[in-house]
C-alpha positions as CSV (number, residue, x, y, z in Angstrom):
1,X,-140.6,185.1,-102.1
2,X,-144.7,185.7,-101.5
3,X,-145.0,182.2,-102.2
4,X,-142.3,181.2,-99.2
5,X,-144.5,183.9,-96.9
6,X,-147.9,182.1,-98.2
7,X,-146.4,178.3,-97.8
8,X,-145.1,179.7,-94.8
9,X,-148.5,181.2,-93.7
10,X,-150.1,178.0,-94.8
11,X,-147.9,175.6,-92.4
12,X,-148.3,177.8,-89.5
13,X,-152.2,177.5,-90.4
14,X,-152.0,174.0,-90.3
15,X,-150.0,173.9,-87.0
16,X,-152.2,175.9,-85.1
17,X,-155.7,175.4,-86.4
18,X,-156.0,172.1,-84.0
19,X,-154.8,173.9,-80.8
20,X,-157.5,175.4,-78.9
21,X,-157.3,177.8,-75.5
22,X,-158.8,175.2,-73.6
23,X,-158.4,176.3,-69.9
24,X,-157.1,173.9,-67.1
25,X,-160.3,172.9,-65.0
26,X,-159.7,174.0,-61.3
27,X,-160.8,172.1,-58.6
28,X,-163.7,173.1,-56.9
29,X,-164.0,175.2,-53.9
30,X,-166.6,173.6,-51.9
31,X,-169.5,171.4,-52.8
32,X,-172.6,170.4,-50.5
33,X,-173.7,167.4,-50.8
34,X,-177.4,167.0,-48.9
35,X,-177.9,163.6,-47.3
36,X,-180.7,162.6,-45.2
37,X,-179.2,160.9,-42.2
38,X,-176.3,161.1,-39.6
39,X,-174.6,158.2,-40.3
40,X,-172.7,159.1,-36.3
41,X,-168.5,158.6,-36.9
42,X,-167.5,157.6,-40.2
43,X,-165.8,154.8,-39.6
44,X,-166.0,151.1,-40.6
45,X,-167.9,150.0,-37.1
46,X,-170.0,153.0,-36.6
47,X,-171.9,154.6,-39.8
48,X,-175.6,153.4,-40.2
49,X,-176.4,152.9,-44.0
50,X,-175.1,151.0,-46.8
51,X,-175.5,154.0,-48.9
52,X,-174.9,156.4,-48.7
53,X,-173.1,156.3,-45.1
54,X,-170.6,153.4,-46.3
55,X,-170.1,155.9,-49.4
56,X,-168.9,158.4,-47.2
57,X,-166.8,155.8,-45.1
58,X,-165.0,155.3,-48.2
59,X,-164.5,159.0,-48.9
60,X,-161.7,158.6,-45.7
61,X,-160.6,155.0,-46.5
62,X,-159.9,152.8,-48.9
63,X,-160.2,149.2,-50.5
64,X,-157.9,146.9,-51.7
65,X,-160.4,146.5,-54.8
66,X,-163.2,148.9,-55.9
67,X,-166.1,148.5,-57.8
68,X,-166.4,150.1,-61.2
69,X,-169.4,152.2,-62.6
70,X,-170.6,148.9,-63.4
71,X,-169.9,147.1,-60.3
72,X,-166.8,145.0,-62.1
73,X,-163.8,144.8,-58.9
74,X,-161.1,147.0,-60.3
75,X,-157.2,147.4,-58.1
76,X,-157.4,150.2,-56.0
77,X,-154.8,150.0,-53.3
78,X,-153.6,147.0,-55.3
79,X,-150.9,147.9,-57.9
80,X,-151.1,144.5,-59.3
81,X,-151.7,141.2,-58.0
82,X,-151.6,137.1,-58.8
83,X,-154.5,134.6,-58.2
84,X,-153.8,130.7,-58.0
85,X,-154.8,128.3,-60.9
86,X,-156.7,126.6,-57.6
87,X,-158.2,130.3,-57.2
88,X,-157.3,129.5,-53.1
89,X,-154.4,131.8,-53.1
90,X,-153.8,135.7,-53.7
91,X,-150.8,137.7,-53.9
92,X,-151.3,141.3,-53.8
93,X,-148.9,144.2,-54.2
94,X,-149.9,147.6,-53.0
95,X,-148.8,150.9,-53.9
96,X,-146.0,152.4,-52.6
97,X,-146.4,155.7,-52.1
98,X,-149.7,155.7,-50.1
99,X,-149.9,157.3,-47.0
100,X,-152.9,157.8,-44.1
101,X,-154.0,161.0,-43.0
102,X,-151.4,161.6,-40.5
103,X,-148.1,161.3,-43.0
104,X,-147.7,157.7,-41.9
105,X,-147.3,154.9,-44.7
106,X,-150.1,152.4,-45.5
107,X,-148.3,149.1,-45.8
108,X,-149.1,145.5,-46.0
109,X,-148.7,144.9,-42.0
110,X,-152.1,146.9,-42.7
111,X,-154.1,145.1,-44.2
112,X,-153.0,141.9,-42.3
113,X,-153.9,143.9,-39.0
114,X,-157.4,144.3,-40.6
115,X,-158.4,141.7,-41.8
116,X,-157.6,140.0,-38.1
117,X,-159.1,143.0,-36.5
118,X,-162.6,142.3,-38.1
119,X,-161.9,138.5,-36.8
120,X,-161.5,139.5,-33.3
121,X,-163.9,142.1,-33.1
122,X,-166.9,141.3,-35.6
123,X,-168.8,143.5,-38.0
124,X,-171.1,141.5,-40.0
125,X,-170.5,143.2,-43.1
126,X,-166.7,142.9,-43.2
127,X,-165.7,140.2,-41.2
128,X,-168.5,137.2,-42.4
129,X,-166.2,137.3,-46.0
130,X,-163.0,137.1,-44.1
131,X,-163.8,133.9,-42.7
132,X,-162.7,132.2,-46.1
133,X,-159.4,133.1,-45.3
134,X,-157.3,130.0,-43.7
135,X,-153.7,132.5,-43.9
136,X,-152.4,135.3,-44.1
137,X,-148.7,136.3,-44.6
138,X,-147.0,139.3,-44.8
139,X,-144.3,139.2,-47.9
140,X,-142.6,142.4,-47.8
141,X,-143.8,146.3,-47.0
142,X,-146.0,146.2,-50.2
143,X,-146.6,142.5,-50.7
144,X,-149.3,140.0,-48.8
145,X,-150.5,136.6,-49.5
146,X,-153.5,135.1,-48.7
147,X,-154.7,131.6,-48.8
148,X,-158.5,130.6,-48.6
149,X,-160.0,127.3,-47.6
150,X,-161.4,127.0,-50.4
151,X,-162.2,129.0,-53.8
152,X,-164.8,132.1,-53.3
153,X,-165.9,132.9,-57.0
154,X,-166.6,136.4,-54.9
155,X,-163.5,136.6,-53.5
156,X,-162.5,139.7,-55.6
157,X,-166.5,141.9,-54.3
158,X,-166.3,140.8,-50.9
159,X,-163.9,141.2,-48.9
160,X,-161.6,142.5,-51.1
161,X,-163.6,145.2,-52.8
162,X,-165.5,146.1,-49.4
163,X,-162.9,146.1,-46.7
164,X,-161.9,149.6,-45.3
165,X,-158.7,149.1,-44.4
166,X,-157.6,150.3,-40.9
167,X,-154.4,152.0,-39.6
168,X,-152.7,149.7,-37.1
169,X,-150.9,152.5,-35.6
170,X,-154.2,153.9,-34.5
171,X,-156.5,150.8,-33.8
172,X,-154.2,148.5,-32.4
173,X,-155.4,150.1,-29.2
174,X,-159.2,150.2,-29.9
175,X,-160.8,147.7,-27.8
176,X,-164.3,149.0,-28.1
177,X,-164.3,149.8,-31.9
178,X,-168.2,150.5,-31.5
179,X,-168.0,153.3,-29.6
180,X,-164.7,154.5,-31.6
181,X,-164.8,158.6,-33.3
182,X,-161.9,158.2,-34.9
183,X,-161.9,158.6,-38.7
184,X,-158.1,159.0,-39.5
185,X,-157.7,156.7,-42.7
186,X,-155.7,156.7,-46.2
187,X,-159.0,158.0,-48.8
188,X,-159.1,160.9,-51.3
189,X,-160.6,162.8,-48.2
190,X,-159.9,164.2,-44.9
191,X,-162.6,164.5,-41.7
192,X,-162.7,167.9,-40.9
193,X,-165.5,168.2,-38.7
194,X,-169.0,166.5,-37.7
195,X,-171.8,168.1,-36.1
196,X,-174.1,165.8,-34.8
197,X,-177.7,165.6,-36.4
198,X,-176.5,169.3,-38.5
199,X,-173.0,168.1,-40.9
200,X,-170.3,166.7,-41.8
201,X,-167.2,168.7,-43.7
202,X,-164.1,166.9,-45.7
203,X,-161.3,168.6,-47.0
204,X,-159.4,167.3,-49.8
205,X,-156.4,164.9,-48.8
206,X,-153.6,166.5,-51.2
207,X,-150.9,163.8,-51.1
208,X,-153.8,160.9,-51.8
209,X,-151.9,158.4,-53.9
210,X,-154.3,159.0,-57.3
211,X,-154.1,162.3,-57.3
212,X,-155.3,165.4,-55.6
213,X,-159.1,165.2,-55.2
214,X,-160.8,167.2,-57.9
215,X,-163.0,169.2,-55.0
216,X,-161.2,171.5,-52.0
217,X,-163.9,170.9,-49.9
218,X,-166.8,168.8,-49.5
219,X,-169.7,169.6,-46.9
220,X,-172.6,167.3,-45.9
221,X,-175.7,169.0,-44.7
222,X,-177.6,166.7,-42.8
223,X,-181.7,166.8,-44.1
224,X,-184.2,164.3,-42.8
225,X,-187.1,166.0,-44.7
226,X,-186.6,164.8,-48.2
227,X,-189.3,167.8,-49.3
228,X,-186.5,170.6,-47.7
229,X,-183.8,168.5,-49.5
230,X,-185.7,169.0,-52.8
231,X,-186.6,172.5,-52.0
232,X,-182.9,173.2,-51.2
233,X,-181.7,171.8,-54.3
234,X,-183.6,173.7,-56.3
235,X,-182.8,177.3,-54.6
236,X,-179.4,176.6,-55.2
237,X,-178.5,175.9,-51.3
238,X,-177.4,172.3,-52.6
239,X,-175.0,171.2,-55.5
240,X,-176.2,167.8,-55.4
241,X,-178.1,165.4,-53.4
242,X,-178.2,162.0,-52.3
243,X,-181.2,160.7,-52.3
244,X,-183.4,159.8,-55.9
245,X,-186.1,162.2,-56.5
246,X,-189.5,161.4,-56.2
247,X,-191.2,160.1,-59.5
248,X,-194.0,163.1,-59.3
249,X,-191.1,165.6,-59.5
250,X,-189.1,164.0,-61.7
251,X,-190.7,166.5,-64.6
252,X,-190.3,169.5,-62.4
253,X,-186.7,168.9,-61.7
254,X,-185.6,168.1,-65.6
255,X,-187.6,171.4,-66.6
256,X,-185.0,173.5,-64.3
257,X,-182.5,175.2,-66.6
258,X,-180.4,174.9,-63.6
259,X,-180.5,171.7,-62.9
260,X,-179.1,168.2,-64.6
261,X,-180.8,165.0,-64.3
262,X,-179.4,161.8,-65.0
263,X,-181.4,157.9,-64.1
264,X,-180.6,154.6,-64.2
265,X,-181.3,150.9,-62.7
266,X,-181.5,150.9,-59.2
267,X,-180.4,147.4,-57.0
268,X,-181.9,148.9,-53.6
269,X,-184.6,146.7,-52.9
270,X,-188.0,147.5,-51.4
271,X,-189.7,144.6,-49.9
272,X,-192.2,143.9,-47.2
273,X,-190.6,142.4,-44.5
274,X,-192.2,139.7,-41.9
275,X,-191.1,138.4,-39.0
276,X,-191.1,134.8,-39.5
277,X,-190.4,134.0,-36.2
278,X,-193.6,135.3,-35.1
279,X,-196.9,133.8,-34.9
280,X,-198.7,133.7,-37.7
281,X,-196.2,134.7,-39.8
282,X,-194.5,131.6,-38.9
283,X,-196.9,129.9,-40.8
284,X,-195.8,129.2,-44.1
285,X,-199.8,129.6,-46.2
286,X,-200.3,132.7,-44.0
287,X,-196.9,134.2,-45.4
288,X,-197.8,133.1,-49.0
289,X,-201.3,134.8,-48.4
290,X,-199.9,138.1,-47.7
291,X,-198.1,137.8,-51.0
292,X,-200.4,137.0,-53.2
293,X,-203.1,139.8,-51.8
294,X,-200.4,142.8,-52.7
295,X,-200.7,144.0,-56.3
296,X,-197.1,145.1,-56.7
297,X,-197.8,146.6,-60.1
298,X,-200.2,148.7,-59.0
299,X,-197.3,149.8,-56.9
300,X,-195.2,150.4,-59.0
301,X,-197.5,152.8,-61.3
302,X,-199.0,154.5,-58.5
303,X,-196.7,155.4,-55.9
304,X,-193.5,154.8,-58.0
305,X,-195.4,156.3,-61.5
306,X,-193.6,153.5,-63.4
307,X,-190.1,154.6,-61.8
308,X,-189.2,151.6,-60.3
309,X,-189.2,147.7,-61.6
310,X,-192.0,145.2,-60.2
311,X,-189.7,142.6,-57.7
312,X,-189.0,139.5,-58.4
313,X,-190.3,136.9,-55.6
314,X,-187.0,135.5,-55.8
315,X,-185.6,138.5,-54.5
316,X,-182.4,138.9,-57.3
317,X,-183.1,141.5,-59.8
318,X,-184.1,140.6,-63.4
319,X,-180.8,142.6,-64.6
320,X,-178.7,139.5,-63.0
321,X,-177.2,136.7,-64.6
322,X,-178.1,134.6,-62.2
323,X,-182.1,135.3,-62.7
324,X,-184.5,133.1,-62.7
325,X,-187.0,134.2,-65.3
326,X,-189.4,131.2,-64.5
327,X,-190.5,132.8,-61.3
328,X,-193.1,135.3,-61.9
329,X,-194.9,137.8,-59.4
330,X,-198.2,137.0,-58.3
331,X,-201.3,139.1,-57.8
332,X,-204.9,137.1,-57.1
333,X,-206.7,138.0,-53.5
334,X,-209.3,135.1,-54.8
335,X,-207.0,132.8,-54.0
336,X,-205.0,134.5,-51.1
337,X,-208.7,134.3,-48.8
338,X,-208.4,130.3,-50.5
339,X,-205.0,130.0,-49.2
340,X,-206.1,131.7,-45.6
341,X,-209.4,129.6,-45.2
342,X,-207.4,126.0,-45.8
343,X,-204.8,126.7,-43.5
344,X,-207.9,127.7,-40.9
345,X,-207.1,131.4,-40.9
346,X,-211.3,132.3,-40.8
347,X,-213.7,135.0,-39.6
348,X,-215.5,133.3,-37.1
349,X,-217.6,136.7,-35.6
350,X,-218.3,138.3,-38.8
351,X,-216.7,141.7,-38.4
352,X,-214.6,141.6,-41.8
353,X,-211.1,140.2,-40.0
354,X,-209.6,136.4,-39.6
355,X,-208.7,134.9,-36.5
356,X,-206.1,132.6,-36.2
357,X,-206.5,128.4,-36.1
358,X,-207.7,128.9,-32.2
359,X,-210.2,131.6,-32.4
360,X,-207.6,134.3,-31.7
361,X,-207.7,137.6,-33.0
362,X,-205.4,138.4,-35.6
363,X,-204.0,142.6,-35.3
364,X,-200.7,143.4,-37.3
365,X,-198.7,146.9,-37.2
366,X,-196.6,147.6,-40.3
367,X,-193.6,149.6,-39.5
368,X,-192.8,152.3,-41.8
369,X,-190.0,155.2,-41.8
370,X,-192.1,158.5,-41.2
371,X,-189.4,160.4,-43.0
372,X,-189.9,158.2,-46.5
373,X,-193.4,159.5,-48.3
374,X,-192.7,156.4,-50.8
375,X,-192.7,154.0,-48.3
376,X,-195.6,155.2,-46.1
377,X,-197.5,155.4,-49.4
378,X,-196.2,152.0,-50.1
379,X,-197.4,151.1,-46.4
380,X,-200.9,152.3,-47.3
381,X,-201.1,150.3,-50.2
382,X,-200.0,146.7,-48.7
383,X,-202.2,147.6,-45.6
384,X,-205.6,147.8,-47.4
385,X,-204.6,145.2,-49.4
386,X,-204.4,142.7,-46.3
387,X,-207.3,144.2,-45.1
388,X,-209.2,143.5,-48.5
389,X,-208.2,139.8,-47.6
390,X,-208.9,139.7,-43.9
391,X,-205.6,140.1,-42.7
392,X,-206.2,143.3,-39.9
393,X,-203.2,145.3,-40.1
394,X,-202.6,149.2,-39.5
395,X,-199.4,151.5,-40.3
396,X,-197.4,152.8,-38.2
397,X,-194.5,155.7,-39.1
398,X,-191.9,156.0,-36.8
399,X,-188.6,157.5,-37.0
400,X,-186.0,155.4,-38.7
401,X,-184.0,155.2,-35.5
402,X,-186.8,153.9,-33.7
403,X,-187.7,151.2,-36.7
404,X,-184.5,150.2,-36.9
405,X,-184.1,148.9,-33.0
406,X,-187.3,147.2,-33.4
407,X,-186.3,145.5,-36.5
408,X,-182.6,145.2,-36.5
409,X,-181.5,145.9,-32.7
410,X,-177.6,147.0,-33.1
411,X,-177.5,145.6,-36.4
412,X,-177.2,142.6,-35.1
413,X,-179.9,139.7,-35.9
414,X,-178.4,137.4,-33.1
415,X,-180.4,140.2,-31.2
416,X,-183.9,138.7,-32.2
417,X,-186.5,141.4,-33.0
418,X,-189.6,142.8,-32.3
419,X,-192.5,143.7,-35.1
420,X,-195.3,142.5,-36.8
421,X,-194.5,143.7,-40.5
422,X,-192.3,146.3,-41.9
423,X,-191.8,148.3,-45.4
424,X,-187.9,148.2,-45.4
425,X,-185.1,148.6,-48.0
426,X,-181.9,147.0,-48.8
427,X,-179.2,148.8,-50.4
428,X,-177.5,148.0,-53.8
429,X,-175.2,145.8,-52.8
430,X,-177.2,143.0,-51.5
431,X,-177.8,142.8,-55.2
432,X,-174.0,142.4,-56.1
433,X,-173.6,138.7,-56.1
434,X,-176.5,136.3,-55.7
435,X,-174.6,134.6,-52.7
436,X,-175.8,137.3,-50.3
437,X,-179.4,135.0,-50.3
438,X,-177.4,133.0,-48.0
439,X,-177.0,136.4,-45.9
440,X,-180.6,137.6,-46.1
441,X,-182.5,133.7,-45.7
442,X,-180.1,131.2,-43.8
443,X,-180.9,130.8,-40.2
444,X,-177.3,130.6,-38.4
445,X,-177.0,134.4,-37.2
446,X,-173.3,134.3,-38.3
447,X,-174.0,133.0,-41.7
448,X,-177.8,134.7,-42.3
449,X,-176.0,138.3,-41.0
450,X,-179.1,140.2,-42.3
451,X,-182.0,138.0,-42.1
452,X,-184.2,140.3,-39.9
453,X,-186.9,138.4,-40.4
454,X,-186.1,135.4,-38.6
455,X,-186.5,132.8,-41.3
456,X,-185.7,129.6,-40.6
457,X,-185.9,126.9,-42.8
458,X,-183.4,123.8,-42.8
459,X,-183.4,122.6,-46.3
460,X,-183.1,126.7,-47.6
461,X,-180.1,125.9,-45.0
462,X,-178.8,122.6,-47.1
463,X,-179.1,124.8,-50.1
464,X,-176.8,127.6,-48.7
465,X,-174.1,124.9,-47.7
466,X,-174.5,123.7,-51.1
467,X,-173.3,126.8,-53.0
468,X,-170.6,127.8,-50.5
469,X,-169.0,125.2,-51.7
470,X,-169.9,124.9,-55.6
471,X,-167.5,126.3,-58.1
472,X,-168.4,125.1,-61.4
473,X,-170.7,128.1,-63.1
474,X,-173.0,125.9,-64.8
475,X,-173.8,124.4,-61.1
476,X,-173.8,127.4,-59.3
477,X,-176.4,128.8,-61.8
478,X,-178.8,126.1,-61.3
479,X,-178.5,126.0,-57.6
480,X,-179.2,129.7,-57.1
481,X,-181.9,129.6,-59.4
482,X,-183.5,126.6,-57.4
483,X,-182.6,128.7,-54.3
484,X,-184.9,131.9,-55.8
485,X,-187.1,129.6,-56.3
486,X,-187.9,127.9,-52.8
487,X,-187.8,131.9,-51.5
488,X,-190.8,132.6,-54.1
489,X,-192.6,129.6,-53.1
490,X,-191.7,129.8,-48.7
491,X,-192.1,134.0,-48.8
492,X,-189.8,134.6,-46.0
493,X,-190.5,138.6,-47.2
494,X,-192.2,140.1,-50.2
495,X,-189.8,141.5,-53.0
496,X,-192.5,144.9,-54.3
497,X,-190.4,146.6,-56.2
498,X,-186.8,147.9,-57.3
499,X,-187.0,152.0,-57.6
500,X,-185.1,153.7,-60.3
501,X,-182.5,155.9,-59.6
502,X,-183.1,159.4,-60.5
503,X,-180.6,161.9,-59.5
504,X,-179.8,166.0,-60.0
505,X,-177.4,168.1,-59.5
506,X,-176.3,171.7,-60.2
507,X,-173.5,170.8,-63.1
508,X,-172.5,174.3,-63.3
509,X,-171.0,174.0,-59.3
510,X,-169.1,170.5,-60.7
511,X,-169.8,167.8,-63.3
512,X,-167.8,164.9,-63.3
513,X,-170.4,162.7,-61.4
514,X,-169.8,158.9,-62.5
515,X,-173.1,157.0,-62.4
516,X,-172.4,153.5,-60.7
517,X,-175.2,151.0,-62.1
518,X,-177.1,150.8,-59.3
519,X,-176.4,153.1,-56.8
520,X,-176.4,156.4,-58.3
521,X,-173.6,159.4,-58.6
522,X,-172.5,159.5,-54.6
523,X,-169.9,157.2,-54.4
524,X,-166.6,157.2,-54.4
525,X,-165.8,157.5,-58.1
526,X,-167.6,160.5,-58.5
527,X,-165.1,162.7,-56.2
528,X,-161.7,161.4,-56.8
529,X,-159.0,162.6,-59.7
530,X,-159.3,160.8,-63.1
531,X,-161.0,159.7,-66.6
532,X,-164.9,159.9,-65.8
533,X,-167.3,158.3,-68.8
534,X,-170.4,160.4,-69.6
535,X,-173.7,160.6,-68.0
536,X,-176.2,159.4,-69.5
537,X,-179.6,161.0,-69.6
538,X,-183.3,160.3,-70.7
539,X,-184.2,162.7,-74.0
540,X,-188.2,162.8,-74.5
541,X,-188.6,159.4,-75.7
542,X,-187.7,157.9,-72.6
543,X,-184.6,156.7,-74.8
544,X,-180.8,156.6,-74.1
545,X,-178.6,160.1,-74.9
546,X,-175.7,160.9,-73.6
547,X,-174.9,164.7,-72.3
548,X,-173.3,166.9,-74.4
549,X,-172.3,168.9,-71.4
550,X,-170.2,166.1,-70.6
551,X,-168.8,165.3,-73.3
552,X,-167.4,168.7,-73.3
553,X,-165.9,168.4,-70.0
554,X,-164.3,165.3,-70.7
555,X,-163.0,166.9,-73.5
556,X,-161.5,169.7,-72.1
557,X,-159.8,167.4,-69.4
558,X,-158.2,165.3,-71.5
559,X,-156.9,168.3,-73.7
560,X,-156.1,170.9,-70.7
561,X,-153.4,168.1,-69.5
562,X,-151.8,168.6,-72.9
563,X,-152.3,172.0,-73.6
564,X,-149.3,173.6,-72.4
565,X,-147.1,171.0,-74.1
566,X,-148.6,171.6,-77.6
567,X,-148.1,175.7,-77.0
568,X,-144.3,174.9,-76.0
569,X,-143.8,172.6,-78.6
570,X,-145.4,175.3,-81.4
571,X,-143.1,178.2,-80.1
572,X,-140.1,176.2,-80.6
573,X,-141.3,174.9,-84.1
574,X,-141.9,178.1,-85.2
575,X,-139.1,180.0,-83.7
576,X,-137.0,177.4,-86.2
577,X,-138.8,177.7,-88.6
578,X,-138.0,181.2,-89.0
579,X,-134.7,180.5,-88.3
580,X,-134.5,177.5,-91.1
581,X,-136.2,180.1,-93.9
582,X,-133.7,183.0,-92.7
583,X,-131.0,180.6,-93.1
584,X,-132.0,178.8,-96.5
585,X,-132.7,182.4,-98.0
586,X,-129.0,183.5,-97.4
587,X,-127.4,180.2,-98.4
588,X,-129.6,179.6,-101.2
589,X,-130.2,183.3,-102.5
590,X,-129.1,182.2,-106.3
591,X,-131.6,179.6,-106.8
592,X,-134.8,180.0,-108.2
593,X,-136.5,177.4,-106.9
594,X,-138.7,177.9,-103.0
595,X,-137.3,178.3,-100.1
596,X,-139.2,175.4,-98.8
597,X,-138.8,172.2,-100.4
598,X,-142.2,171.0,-99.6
């Protein structure tokens, strides 16, 4: 009998001894997220920045496809789909239980209205891929085909992973979608409120498709000065915030207790733009002068303090495929003042500056956002550097607005422009696929979408029309890399540097940020229901270690879904098992061997 109570005691040891009270994780109150900008109404025509306004943007709509934490397009709205052998058509099937905002269904009469939307009324961004398509036809409520012109090997990133897709119920009667508020879509999140130039507030949409939204309530606190953003991290005013921190505070921010810090490869691209369209920028030597008198190391360890990666002067980062390790940057003022004095670029009255070919004075202005320390520092750096050359050339910091209407008027390059120079930044996903060279260098307006420079240059042209329509890999590869390498040799812009991405956060307030290669931890991954993988950190060594704070979270995740199962399940075992020994004792009371037959 004490052997039956100790097996017994034993078994229900064993049973037991893996469950653990893990609690269910509840989903977070409110969380402020700091960003520097108002992006104005968050909707596909109106927000400002690639990141994080179209971040946001997708917070309140969604894409067919969306890019993983490592940028790989993974079925979103798509609950499966078909691509031709030819890879020209595309059957997708959607979902069936999504809804927009407003209780209506999200069907594939949707995404057809869409994609002709952007035809009719263009935005760069979204409607330049649709042009590929030749059809589209509706199938069923959840079914769409679509048939290209010819094979886009970046079909599956753009459009299909970057398209917000509209309701047709609401803006089938938009006819001015630029001036449009309305923000009603089908994402994880809901529009609550935004006050201009102060925040924006989202509540959680409960009956989104994947899930319930792990955070009730998300608010946006709108902070131009990056310093009060930093400041207001660290008092605990923030959870998290958008912007990288600075390299000189990256030490101060990992030595708060309160704090976690996570970094990783940026793709946002600094460069030093010129308007090519504009005498003497228009002249090729003058261009390649400018590049070779700015020391873009120095850069990077001086203003960056080794946070960032020295640009390549083909413009697509060394992390890509498509790279083309031949090119090299380049860094002698010798032979930039060599370059300047061939092409007659000389100082003909002695007072330290060059005059142009007719005895014209030459007097730049570099535009710079005064709200970006890095790039006015940057700004600095570039300026004394033409000035070390001959090139006369001051800064001047202007609000971002401001910059941008000089250098981008409405977004819109068909606009023309008007600047010397600039410090500007592209976002991560000009980095994406090395196609977008055709978006940032060709000179039609409706192919070159953000080529604010002006750069025109017909056989860069002949080169673009070449791998529009080249399929084979091995070809494609050689004809980008030739492509990075014209750009190195023309300088249409000078790549300086691409700045790692350093971001914190309070992890106590939530921490299940996904870290999207990059871009950072604001995107749309970070703040929807599901599997998140660890963030990884930097330990002393400047070496890889993943979080063990993570790790725990995941853990607890995974297990809380079970949890009440496994409790359930050992009630009931152990209620029989009682049962089974009560019952074996009475029928078995003669025997001598144990109760349980183990």
């Amino acid at each position: 009998m004490k052997k039956s109570f100790l097996s017994l005691g034993l078994m229900l040891m064993l049973l037991f001894s893996g469950f653990q009270p893990v609690h269910a994780e509840e989903a977070v109150k409110s969380l402020k997220v700091g960003i520097t900008k108002d992006e104005n109404g968050l909707n596909p025509y109106t927000y400002i920045t690639g990141y994080p306004g179209l971040d946001l943007v997708n917070l309140l709509y969604d894409t067919l496809f969306n890019l993983d934490e490592n940028n790989k397009p993974q079925p979103w709205l798509v609950k499966d789909y078909t691509v031709s052998e030819d890879g020209k058509t595309y059957e997708l099937n959607l979902h069936e239980n999504v809804k927009w905002h407003d209780g209506e269904p999200l069907t594939a009469e949707d995404v057809k209205f869409t994609m002709d939307y952007f035809i009719e009324y263009p935005k760069s961004r979204f409607t330049n891929p649709l042009k590929a398509i030749s059809s589209i036809e509706v199938l069923s409520e959840t079914s769409i085909k679509l048939v290209l012109a010819q094979a886009d090997p970046n079909f599956m990133i753009q459009p299909l992973s970057d398209l917000p897709i509209l309701p047709q119920h609401i803006w089938s009667n938009v006819t001015n979608p630029d001036e449009e508020t309305n923000a009603l879509g089908s994402g994880p999140y809901i529009l609550e409120e935004h006050k201009s130039g102060q925040y924006y507030k989202m509540k959680s949409n409960e009956e989104y498709f994947k899930g319930t939204p792990p955070i009730n309530e998300l608010i946006f606190p709108i902070i131009e000065d990056t310093t009060a953003m930093y400041n207001a991290l660290q008092a605990g005013e923030l959870d998290v915030i958008s912007t990288s921190i600075s390299p000189e505070l990256v030490e101060q921010f990992e030595s708060n207790s309160s704090l976690k810090v996570v970094r990783g490869p940026g793709y946002s691209t600094s460069l030093f733009q010129i308007n090519a369209e504009k005498y003497p920028m228009t002249e090729t030597p003058f261009r390649q002068a400018i590049d070779y008198a700015i020391d873009k190391e120095n850069i990077v360890n001086t203003v960056l303090l080794g946070f960032a990666e020295v640009g390549s002067p083909g413009f697509i980062h060394p992390s890509s495929s498509y790279y083309n390790d031949d090119l090299k940057p380049v860094y002698d003022q010798e032979k930039a003042k060599k370059i300047l004095e061939a092409a007659g670029f000389i100082d003909k009255d002695g007072d330290g500056f060059r005059e142009d070919q007719e005895g014209n004075k030459i007097d730049l202005t570099t535009l710079v956002y005064a709200g970006n320390p890095i790039r006015i520092r940057t700004a600095e750096l570039v300026s004394e550097a033409l000035n070390e050359v001959g090139i006369k050339n001051t800064v001047k910091a202007m609000d971002s607005t401001t910059v941008d209407s000089l250098m981008w008027p409405d977004f819109d390059v068909s606009k023309g422009r008007d600047y010397d120079l600039g410090v500007w930044s592209w976002s991560n996903t000009m980095q994406l696929f090395p196609d977008r060279m055709n978006d940032l260098f060709h000179s039609d307006p409706a192919i070159g979408s953000v080529n604010i420079g002006g750069y025109k240059n017909t056989k860069f042209d002949q080169l673009g029309e070449k791998l529009k329509v080249t399929y084979d890999e091995t070809e494609r590869l050689n004809l980008i890399k030739e492509m990075q390498a014209f750009v190195a040799d023309d300088a249409p812009f000078v790549t300086l540097y691409y700045q790692e991405i350093v971001n914190a956060f309070n992890p106590a307030k939530y921490d299940q940020y996904v870290f999207q290669v990059g871009k950072g931890i604001i995107n749309k991954l970070s703040f929807v229901s599901g599997e998140k993988t660890d963030l990884t950190t930097k330990n002393q060594n400047g070496n890889d270690a993943k979080s063990a704070d993570n790790k725990i979270s995941n853990i607890e995740d995974s297990e809380s879904a079970n949890n009440t199962t496994l409790y359930v399940f050992g009630a009931i075992l152990l209620i029989g098992i009682i049962a089974f020994f009560f019952l074996r004792k009475k029928k078995k009371s003669d025997k001598n061997n144990d109760d349980f037959d183990f």
